[in-house]
C-alpha positions as CSV (number, residue, x, y, z in Angstrom):
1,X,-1.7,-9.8,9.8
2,X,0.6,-7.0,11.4
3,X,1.8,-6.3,8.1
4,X,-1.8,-5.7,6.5
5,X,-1.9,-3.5,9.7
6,X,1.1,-1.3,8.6
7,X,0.0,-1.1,5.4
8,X,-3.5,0.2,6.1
9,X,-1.6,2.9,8.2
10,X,1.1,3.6,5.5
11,X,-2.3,4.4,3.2
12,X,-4.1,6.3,5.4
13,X,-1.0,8.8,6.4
14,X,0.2,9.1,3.0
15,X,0.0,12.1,0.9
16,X,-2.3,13.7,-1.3
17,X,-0.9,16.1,-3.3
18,X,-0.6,13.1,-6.0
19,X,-0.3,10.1,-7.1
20,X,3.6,9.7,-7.2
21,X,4.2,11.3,-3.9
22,X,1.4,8.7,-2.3
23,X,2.7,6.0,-4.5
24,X,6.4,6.6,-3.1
25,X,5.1,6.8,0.3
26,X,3.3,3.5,0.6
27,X,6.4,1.8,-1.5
28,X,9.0,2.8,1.3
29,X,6.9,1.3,4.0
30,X,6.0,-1.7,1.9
31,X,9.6,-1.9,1.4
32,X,10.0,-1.2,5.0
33,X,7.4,-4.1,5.6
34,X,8.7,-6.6,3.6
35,X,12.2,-6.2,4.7
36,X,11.6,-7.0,8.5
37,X,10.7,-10.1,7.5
38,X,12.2,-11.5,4.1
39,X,11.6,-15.0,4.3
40,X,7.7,-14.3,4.9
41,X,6.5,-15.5,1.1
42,X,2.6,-14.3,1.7
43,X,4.1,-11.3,2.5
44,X,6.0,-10.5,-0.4
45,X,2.2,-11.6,-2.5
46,X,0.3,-9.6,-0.5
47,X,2.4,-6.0,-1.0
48,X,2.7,-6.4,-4.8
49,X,-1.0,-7.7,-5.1
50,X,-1.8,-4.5,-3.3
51,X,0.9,-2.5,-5.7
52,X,-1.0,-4.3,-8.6
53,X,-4.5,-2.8,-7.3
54,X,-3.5,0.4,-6.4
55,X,-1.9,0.4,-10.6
56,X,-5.3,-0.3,-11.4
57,X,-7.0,2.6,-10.3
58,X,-4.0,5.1,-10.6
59,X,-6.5,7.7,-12.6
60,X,-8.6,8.0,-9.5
61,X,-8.0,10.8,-7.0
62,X,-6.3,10.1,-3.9
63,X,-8.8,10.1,-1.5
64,X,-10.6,7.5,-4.0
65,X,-7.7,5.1,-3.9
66,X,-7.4,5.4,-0.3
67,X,-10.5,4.1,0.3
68,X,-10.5,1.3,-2.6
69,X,-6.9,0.4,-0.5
70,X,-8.5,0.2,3.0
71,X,-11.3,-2.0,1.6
72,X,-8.9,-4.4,-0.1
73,X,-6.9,-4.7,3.5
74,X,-9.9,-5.5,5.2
């Protein structure tokens, strides 16, 4: 649950200036994320379903994927 937390955060302070430099942002606190606890499985799941989604909608604008992320987190 705190992870889902720090992920929603990650999104909302990332970037906009594109998709790589939001995309690079939210991976390094993912990574971040996933490293304070490496034997949490669901955790792992969770941050690369959520990589998965955000793949999916890569052609939107930022702002767009942003709000599809939040959604998905809640």
């Amino acid at each position: 649950m705190t992870a889902a937390y720090g992920l929603y955060f990650a999104i909302k302070a990332a970037p906009e200036t594109s998709f790589e430099e939001f995309y690079k942002y939210v991976q390094e606190k993912a990574d971040y994320l996933n490293t304070s606890r490496p034997t949490a499985v669901n955790l792992s799941w969770a941050l690369q379903r959520m990589f998965k989604k955000i793949e999916n909608v890569k052609k939107n604008n930022i702002a767009d994927i942003k709000k599809y992320c939040v959604r998905k987190l809640k």
